[in-house]
C-alpha positions as CSV (number, residue, x, y, z in Angstrom):
1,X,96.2,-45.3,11.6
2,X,98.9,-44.5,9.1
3,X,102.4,-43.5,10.4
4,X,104.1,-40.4,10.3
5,X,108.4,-39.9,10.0
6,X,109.9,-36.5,10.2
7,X,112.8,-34.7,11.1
8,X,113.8,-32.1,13.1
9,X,117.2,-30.1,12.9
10,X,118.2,-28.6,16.7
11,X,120.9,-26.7,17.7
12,X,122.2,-27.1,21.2
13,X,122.4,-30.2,23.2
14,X,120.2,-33.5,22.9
15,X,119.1,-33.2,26.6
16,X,117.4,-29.4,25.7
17,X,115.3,-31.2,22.6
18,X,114.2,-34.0,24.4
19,X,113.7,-32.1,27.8
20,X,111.7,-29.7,25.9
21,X,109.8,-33.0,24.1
22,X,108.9,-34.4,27.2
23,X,107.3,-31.4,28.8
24,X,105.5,-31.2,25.7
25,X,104.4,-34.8,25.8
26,X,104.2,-34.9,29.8
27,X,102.2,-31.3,30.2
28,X,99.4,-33.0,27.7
29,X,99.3,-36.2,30.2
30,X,101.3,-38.2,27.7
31,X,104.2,-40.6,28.3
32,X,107.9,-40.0,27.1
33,X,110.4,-42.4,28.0
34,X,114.2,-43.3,26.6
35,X,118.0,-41.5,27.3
36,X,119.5,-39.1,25.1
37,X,119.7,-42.2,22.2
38,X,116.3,-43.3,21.6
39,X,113.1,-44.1,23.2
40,X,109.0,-44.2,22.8
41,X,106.2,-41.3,23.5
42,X,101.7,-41.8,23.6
43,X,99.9,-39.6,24.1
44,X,96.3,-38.9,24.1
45,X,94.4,-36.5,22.0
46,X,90.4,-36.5,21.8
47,X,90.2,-40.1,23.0
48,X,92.5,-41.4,20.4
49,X,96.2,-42.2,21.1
50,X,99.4,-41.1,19.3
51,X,102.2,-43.3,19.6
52,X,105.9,-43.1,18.3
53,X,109.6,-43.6,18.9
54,X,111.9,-40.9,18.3
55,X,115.6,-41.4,17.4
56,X,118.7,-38.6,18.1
57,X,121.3,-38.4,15.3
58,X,124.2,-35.6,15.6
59,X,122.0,-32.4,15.7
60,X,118.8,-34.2,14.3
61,X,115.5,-35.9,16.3
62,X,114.1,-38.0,14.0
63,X,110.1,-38.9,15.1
64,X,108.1,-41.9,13.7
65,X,104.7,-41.6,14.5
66,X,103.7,-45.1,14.6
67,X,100.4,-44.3,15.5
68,X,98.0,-41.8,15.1
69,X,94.1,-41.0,14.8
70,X,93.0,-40.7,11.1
71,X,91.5,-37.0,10.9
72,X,94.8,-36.0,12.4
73,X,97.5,-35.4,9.6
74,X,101.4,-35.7,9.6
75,X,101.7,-32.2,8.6
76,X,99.6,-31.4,11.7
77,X,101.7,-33.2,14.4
78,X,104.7,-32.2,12.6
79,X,103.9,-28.5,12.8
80,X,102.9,-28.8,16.5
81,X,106.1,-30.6,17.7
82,X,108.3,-27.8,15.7
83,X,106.3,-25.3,17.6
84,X,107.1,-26.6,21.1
85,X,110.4,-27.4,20.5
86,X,112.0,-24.3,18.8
């Protein structure tokens, strides 16, 4: 269960990336808690949990996927998360 750290440029406000991060997270019957600073997300994907922290920084969320199943690559989650949050 290696870990994954990316990040992702936005533009707008914090609270539209992380609302849109917690629907994402929430809607798949994960948990996302934290303020517009910091906080943690799991969620659960075929019987295997992925867990993380994510970080806000100017006009940057910064994910660490702390985490994961094995068959699921970074460059997978990564790619989702982009999807549902541009």
């Amino acid at each position: 269960m290696s870990a994954c750290n990316f990040n992702i440029p936005f533009s707008g406000s914090a609270e539209e990336i992380l609302n849109k991060a917690k629907n994402a997270i929430e809607s798949q019957g994960g948990k996302f808690l934290g303020d517009l600073n910091s906080g943690t997300f799991d969620v659960s994907l075929l019987s295997n949990t992925i867990k993380g922290s994510y970080l806000v920084e100017a006009q940057n969320l910064q994910l660490n996927i702390d985490s994961k199943p094995v068959f699921l690559p970074c460059n997978a989650i990564e790619s989702f998360l982009i999807k549902k949050l541009s």
